[in-house]
mmCIF file as gemmi writes it, N, C-alpha and C atoms, coordinates in Angstrom:
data_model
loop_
_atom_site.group_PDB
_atom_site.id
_atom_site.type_symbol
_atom_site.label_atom_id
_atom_site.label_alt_id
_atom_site.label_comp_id
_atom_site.label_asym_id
_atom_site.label_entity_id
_atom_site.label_seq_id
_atom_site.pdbx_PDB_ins_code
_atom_site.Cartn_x
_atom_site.Cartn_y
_atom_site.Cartn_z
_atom_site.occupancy
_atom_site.B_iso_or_equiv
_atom_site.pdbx_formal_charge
_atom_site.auth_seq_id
_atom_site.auth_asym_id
_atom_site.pdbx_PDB_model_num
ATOM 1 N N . UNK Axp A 1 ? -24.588 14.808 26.365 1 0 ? 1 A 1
ATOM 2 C CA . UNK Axp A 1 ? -23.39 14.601 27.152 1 0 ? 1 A 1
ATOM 3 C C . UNK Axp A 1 ? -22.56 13.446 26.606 1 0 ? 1 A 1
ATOM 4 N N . UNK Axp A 2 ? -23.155 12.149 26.315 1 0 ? 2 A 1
ATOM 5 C CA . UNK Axp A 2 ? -22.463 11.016 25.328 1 0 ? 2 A 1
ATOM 6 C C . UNK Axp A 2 ? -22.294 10.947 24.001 1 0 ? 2 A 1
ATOM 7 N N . UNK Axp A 3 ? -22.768 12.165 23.822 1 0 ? 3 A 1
ATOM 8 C CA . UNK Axp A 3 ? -22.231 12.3 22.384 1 0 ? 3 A 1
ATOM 9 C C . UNK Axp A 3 ? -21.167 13.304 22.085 1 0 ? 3 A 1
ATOM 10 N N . UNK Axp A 4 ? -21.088 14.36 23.069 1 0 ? 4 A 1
ATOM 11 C CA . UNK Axp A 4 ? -19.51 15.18 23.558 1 0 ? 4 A 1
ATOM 12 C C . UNK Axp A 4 ? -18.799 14.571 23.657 1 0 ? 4 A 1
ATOM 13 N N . UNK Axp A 5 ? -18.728 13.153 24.619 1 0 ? 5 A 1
ATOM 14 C CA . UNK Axp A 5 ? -17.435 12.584 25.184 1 0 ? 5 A 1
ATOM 15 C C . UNK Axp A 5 ? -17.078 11.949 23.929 1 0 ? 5 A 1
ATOM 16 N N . UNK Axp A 6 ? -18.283 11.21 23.138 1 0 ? 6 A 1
ATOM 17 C CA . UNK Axp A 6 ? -17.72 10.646 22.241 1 0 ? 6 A 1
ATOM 18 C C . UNK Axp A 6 ? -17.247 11.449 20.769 1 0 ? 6 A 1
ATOM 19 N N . UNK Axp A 7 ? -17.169 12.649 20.768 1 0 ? 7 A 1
ATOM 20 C CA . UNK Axp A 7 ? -16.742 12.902 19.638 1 0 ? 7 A 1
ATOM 21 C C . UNK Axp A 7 ? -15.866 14.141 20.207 1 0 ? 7 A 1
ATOM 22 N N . UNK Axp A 8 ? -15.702 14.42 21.068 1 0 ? 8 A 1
ATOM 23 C CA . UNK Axp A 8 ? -14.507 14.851 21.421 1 0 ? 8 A 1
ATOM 24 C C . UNK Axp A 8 ? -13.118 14.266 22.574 1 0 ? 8 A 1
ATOM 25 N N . UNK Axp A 9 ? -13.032 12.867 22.742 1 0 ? 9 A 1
ATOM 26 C CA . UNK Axp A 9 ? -12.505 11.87 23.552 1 0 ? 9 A 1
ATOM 27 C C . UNK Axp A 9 ? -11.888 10.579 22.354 1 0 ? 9 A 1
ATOM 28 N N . UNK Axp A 10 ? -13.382 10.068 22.093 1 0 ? 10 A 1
ATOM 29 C CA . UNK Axp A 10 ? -13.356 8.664 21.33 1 0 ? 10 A 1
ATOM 30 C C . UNK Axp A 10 ? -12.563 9.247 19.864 1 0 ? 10 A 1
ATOM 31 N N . UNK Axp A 11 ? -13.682 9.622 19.419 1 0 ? 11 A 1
ATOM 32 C CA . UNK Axp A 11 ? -13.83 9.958 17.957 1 0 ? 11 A 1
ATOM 33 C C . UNK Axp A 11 ? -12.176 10.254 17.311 1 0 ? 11 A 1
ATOM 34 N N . UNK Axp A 12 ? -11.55 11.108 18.168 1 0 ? 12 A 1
ATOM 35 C CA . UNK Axp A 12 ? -9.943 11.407 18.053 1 0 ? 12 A 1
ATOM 36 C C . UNK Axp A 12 ? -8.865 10.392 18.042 1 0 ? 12 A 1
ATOM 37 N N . UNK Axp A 13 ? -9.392 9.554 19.002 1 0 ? 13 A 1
ATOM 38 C CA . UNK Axp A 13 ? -8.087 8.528 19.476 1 0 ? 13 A 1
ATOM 39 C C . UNK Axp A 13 ? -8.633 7.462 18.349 1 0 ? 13 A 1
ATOM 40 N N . UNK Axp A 14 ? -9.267 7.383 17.809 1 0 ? 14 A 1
ATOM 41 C CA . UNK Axp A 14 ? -9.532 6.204 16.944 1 0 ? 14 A 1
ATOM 42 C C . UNK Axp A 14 ? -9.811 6.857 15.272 1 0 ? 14 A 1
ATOM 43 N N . UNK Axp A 15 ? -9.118 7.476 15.329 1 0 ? 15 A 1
ATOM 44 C CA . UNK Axp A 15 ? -9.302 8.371 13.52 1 0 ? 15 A 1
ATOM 45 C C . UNK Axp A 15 ? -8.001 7.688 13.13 1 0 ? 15 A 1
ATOM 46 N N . UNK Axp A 16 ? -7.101 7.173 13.393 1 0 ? 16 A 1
ATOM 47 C CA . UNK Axp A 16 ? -5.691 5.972 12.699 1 0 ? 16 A 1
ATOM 48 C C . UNK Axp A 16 ? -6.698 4.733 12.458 1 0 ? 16 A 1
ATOM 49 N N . UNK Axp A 17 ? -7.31 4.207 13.668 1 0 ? 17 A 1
ATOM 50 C CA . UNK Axp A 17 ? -7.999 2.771 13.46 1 0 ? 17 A 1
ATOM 51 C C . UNK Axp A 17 ? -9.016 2.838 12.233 1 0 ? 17 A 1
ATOM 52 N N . UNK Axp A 18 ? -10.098 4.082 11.904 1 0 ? 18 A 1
ATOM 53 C CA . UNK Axp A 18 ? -10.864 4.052 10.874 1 0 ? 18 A 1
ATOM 54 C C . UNK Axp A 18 ? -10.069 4.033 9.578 1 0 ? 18 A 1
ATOM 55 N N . UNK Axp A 19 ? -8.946 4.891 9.793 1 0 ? 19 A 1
ATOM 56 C CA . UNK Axp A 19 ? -8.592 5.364 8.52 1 0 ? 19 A 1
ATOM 57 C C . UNK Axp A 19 ? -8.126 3.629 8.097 1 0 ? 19 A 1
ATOM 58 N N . UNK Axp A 20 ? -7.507 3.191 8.563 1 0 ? 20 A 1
ATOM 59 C CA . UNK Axp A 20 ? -6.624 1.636 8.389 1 0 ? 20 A 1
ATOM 60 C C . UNK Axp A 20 ? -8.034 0.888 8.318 1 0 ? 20 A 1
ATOM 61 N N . UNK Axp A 21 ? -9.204 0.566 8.802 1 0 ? 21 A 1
ATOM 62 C CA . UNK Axp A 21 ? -10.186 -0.239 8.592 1 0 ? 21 A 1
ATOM 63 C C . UNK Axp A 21 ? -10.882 0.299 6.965 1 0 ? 21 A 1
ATOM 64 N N . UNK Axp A 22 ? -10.827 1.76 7.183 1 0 ? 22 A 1
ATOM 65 C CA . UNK Axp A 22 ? -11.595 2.26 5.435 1 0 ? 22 A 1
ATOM 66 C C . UNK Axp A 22 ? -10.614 1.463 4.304 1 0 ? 22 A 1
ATOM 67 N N . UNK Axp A 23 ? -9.46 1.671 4.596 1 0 ? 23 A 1
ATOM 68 C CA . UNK Axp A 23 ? -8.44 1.507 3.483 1 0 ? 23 A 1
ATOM 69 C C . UNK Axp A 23 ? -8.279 0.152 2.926 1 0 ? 23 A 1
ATOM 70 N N . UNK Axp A 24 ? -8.071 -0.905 4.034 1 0 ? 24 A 1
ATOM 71 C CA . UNK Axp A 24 ? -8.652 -2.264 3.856 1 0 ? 24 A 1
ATOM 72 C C . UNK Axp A 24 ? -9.94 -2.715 3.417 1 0 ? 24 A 1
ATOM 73 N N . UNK Axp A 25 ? -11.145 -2.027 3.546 1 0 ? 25 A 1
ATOM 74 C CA . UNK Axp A 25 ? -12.337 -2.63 3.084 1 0 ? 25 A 1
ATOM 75 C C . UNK Axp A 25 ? -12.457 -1.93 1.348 1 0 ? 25 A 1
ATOM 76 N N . UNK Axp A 26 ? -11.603 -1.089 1.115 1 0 ? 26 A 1
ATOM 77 C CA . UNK Axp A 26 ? -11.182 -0.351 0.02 1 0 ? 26 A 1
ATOM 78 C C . UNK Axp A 26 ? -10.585 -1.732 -0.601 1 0 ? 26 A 1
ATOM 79 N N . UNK Axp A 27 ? -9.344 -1.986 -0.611 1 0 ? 27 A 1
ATOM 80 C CA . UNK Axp A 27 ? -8.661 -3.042 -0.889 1 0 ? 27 A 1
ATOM 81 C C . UNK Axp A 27 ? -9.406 -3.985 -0.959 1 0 ? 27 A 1
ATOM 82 N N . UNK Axp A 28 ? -9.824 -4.685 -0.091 1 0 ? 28 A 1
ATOM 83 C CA . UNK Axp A 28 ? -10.716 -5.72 -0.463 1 0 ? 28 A 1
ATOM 84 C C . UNK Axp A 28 ? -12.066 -5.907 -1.45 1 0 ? 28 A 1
ATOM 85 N N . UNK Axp A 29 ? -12.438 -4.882 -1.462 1 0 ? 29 A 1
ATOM 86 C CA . UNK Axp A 29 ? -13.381 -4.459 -2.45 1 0 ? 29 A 1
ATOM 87 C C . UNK Axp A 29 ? -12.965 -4.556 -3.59 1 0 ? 29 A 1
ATOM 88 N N . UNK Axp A 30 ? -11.252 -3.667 -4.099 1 0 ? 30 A 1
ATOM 89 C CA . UNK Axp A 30 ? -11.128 -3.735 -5.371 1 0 ? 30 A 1
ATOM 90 C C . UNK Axp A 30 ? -10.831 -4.84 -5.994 1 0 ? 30 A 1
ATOM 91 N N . UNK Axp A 31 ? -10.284 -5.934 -4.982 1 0 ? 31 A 1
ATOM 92 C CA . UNK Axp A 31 ? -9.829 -6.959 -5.734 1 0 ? 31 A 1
ATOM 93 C C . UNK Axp A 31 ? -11.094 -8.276 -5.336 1 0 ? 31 A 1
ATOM 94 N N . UNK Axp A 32 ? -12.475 -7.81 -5.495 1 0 ? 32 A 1
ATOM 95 C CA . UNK Axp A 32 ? -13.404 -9.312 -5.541 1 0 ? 32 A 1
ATOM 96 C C . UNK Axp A 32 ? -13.448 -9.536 -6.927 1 0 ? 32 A 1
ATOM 97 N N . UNK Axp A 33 ? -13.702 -11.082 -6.269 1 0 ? 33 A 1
ATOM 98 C CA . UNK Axp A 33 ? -13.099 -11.767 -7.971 1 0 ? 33 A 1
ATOM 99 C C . UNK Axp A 33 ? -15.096 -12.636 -8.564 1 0 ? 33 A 1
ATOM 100 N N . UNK Axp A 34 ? -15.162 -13.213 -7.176 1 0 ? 34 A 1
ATOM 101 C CA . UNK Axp A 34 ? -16.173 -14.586 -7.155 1 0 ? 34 A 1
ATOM 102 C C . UNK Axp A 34 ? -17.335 -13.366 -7.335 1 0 ? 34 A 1
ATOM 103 N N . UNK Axp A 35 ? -17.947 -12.515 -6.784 1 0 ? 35 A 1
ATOM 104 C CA . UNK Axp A 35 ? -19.308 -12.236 -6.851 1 0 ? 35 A 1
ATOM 105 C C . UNK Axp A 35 ? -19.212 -11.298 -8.092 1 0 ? 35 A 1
ATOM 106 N N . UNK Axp A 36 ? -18.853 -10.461 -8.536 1 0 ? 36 A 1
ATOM 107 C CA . UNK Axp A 36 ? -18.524 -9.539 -9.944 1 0 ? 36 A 1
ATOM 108 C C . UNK Axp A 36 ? -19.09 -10.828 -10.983 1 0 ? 36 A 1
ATOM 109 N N . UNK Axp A 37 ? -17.919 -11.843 -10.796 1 0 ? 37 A 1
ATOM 110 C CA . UNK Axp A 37 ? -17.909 -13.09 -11.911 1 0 ? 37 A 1
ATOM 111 C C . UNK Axp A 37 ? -19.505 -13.847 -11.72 1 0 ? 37 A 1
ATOM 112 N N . UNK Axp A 38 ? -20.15 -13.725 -10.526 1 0 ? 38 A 1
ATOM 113 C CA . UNK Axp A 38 ? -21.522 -14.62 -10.767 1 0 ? 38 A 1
ATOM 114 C C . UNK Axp A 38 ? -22.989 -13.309 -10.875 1 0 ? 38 A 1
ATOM 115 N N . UNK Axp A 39 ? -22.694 -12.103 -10.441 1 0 ? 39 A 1
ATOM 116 C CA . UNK Axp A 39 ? -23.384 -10.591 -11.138 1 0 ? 39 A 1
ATOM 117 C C . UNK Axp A 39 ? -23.282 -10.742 -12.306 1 0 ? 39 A 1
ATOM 118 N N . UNK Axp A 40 ? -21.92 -10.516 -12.87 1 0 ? 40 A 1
ATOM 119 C CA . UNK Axp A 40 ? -21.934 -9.732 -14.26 1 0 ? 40 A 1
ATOM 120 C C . UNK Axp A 40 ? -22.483 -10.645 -15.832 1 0 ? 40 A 1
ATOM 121 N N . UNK Axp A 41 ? -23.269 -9.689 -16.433 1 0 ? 41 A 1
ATOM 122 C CA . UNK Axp A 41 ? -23.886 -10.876 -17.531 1 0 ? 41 A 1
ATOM 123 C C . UNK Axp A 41 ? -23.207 -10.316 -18.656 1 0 ? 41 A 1
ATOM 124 N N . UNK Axp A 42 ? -22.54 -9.476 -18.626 1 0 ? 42 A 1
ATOM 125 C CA . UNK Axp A 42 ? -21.535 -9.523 -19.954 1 0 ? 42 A 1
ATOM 126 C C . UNK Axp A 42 ? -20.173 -8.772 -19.553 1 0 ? 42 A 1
ATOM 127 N N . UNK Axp A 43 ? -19.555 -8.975 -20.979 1 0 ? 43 A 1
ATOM 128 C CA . UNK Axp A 43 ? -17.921 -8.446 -21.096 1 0 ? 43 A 1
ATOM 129 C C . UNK Axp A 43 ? -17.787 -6.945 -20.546 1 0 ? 43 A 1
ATOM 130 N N . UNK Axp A 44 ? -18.785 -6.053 -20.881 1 0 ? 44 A 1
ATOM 131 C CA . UNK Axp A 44 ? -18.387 -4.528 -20.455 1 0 ? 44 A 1
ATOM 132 C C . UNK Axp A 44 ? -19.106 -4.18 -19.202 1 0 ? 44 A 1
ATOM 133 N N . UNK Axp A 45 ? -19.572 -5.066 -18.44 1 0 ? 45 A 1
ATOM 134 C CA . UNK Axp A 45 ? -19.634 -5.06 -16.953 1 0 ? 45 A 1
ATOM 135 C C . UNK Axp A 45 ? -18.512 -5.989 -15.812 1 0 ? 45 A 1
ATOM 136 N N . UNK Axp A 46 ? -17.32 -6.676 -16.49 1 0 ? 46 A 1
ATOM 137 C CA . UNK Axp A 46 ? -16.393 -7.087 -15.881 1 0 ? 46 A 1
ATOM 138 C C . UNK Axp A 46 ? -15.642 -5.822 -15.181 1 0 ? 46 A 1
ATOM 139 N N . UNK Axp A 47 ? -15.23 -6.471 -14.212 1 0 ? 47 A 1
ATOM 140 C CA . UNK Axp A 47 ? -14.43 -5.682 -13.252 1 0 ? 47 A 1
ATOM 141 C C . UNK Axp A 47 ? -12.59 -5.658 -13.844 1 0 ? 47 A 1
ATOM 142 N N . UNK Axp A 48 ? -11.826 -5.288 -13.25 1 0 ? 48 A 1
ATOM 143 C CA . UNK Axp A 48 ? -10.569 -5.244 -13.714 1 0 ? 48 A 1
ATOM 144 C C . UNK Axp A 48 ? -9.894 -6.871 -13.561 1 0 ? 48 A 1
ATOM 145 N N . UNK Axp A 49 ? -10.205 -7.32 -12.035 1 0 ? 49 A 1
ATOM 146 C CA . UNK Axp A 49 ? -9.7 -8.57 -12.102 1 0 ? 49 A 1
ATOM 147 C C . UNK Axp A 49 ? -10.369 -9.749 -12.923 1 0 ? 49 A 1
ATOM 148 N N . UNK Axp A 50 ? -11.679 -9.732 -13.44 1 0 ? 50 A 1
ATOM 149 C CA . UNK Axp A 50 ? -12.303 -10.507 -14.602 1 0 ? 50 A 1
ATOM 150 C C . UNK Axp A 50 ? -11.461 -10.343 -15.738 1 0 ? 50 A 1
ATOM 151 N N . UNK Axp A 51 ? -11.111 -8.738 -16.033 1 0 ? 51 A 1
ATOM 152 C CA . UNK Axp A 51 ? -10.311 -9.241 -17.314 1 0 ? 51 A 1
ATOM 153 C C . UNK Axp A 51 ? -9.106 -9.452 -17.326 1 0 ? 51 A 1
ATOM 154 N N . UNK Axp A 52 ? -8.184 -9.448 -16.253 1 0 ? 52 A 1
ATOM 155 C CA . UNK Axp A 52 ? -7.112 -10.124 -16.151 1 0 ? 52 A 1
ATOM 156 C C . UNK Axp A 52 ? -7.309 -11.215 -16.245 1 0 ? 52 A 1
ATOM 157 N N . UNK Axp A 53 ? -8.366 -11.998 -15.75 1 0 ? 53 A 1
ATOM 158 C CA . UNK Axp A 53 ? -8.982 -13.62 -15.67 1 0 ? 53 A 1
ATOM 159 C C . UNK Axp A 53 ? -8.73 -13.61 -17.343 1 0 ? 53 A 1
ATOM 160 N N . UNK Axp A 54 ? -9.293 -13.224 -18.004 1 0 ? 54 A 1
ATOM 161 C CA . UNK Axp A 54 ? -9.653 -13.82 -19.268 1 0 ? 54 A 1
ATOM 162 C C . UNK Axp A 54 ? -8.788 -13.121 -20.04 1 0 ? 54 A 1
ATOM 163 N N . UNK Axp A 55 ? -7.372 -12.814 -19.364 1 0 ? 55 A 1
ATOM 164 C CA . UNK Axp A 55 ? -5.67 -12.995 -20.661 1 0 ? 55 A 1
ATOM 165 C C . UNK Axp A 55 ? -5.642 -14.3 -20.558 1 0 ? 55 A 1
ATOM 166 N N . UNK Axp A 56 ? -5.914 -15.23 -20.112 1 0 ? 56 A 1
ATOM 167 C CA . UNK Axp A 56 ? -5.432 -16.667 -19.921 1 0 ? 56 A 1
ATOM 168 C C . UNK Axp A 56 ? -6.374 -17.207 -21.03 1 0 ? 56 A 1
ATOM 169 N N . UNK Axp A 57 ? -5.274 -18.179 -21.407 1 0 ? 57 A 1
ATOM 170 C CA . UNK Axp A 57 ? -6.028 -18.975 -22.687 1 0 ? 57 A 1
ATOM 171 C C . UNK Axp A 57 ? -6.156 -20.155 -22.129 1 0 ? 57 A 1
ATOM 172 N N . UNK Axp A 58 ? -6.782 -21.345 -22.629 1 0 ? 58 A 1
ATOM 173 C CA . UNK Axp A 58 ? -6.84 -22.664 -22.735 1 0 ? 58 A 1
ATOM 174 C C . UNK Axp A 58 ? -5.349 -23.557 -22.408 1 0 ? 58 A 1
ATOM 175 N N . UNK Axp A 59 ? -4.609 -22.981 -23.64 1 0 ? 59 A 1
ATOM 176 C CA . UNK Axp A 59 ? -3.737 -23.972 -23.467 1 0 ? 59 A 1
ATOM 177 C C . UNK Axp A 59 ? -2.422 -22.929 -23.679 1 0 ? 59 A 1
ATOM 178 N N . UNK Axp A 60 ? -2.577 -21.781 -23.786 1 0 ? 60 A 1
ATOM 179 C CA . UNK Axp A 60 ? -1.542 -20.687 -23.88 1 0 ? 60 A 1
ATOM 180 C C . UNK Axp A 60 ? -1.606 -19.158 -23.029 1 0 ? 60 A 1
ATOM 181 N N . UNK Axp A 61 ? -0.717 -19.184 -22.427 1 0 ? 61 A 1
ATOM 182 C CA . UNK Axp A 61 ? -1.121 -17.835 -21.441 1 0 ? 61 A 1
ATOM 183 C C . UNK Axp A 61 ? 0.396 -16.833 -21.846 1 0 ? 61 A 1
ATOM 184 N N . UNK Axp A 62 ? -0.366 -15.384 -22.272 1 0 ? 62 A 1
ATOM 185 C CA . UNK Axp A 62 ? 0.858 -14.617 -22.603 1 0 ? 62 A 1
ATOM 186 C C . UNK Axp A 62 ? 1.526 -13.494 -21.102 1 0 ? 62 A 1
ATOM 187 N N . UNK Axp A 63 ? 2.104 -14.026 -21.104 1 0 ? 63 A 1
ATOM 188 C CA . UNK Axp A 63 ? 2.547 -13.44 -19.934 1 0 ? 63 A 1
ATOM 189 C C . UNK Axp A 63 ? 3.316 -11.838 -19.775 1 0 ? 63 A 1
ATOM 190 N N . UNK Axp A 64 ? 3.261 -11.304 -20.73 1 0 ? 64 A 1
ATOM 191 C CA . UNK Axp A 64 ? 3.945 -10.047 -20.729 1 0 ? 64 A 1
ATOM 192 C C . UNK Axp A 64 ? 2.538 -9.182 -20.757 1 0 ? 64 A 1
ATOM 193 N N . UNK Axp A 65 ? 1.427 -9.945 -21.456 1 0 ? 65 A 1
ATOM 194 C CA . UNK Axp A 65 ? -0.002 -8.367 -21.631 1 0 ? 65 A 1
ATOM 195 C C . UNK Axp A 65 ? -0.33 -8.867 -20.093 1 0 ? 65 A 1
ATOM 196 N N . UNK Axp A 66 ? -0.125 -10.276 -20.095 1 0 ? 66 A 1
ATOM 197 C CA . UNK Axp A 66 ? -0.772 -10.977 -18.174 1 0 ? 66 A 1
ATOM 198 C C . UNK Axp A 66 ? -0.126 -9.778 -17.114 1 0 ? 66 A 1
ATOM 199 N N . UNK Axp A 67 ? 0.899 -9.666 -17.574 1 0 ? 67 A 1
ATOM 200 C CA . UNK Axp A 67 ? 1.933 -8.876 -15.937 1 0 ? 67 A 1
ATOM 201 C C . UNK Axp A 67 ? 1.759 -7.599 -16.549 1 0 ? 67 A 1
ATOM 202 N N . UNK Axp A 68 ? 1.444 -6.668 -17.776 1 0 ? 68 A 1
ATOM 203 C CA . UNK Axp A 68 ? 1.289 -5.219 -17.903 1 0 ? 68 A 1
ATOM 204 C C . UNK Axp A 68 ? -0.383 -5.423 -17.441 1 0 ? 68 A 1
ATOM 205 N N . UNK Axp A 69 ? -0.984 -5.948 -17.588 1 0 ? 69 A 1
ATOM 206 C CA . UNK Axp A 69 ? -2.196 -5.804 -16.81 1 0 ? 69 A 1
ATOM 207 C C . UNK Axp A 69 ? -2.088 -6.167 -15.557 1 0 ? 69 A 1
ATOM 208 N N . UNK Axp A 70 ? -1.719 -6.479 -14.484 1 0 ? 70 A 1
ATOM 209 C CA . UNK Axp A 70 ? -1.757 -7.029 -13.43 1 0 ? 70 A 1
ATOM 210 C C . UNK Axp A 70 ? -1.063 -5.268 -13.038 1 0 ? 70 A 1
ATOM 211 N N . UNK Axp A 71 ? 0.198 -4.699 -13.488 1 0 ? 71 A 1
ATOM 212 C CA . UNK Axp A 71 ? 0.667 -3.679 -13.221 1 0 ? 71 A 1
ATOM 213 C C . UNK Axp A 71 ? -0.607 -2.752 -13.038 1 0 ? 71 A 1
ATOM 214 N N . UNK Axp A 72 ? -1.181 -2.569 -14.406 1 0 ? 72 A 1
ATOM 215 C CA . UNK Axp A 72 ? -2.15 -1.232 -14.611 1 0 ? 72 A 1
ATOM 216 C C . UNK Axp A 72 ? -3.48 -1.391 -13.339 1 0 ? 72 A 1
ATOM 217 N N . UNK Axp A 73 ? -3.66 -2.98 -12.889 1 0 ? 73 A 1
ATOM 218 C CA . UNK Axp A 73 ? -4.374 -2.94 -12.087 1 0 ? 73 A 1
ATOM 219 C C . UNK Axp A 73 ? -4.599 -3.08 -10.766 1 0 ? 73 A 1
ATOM 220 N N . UNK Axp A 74 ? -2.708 -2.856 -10.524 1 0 ? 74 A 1
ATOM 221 C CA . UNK Axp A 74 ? -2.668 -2.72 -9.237 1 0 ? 74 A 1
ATOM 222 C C . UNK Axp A 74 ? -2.147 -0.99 -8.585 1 0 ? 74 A 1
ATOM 223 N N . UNK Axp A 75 ? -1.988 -0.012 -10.156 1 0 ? 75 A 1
ATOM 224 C CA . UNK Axp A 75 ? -1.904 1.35 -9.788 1 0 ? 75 A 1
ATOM 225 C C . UNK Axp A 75 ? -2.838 1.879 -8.93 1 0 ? 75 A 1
ATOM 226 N N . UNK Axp A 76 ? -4.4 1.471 -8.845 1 0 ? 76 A 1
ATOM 227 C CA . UNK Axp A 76 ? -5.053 2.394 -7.563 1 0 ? 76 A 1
ATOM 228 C C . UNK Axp A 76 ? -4.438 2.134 -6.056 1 0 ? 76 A 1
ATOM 229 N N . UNK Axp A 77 ? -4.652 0.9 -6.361 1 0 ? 77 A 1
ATOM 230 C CA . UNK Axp A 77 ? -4.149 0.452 -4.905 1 0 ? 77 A 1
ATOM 231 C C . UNK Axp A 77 ? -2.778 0.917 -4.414 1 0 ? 77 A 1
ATOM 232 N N . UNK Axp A 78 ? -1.704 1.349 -5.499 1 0 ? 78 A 1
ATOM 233 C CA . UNK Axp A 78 ? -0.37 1.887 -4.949 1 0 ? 78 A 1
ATOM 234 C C . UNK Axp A 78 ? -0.536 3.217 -4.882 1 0 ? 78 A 1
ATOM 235 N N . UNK Axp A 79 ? -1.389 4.045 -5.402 1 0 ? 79 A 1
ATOM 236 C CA . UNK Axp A 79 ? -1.953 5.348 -5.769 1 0 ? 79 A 1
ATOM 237 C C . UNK Axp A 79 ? -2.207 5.699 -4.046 1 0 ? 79 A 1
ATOM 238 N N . UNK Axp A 80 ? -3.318 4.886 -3.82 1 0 ? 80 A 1
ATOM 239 C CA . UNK Axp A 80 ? -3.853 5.062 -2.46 1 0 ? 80 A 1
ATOM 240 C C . UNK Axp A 80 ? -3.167 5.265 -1.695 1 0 ? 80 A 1
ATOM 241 N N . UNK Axp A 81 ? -2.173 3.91 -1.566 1 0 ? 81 A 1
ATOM 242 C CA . UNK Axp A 81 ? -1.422 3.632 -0.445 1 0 ? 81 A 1
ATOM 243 C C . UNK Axp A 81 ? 0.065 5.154 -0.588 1 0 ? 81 A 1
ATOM 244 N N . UNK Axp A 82 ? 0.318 5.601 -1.298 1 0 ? 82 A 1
ATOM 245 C CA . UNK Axp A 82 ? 1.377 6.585 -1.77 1 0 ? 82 A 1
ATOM 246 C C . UNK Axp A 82 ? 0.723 8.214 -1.115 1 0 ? 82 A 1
ATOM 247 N N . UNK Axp A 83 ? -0.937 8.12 -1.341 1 0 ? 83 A 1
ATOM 248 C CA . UNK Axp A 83 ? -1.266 9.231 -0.423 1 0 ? 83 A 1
ATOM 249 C C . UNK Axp A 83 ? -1.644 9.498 0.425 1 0 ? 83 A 1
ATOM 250 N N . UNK Axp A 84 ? -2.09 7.853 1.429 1 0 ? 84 A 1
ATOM 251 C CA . UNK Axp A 84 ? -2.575 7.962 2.282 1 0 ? 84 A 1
ATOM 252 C C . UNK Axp A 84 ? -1.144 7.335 3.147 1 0 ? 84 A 1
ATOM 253 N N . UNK Axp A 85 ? -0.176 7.011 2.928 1 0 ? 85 A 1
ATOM 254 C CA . UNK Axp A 85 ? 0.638 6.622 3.708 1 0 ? 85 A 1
ATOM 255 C C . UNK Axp A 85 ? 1.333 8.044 4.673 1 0 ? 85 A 1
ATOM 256 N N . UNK Axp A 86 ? 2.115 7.831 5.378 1 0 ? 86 A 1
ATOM 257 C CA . UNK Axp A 86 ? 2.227 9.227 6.832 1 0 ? 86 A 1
ATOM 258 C C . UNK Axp A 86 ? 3.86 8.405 6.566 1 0 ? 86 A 1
């Protein structure tokens, strides 16, 4: 009987709230920076935002491969948002 009400009552009126809570923990996921960086023990286990980290030089940062990467790695996230938007 509480599992009728709830999936034909609850379950409906709150399918906007999941979808908006999935999509955010999506987002937030793609862009961790700190735990990837103290996991990963080499270069071809970096995540996308690690290697944006490491266009930056010491004492010179190129800013045109900096912002075409920052672009290429923010296409999922506009991808998403372009098909899941209403």
């Amino acid at each position: 009987m509480e599992f009728g009400i709830f999936g034909y009552i609850i379950l409906p009126l709150s399918k906007s709230a999941i979808a908006a809570i999935s999509i955010i923990n999506w987002v937030f996921t793609w862009n961790q920076f700190i735990w990837p960086l103290v996991i990963a023990n080499s270069k071809s286990l970096y995540t996308m935002q690690l290697g944006l980290a490491y266009f930056q030089r010491q004492f010179d940062i190129e800013y045109g491969a900096t912002l075409a990467a920052s672009v290429i790695c923010m296409l999922p996230v506009l991808i998403a948002f372009l098909i899941f938007r209403r």
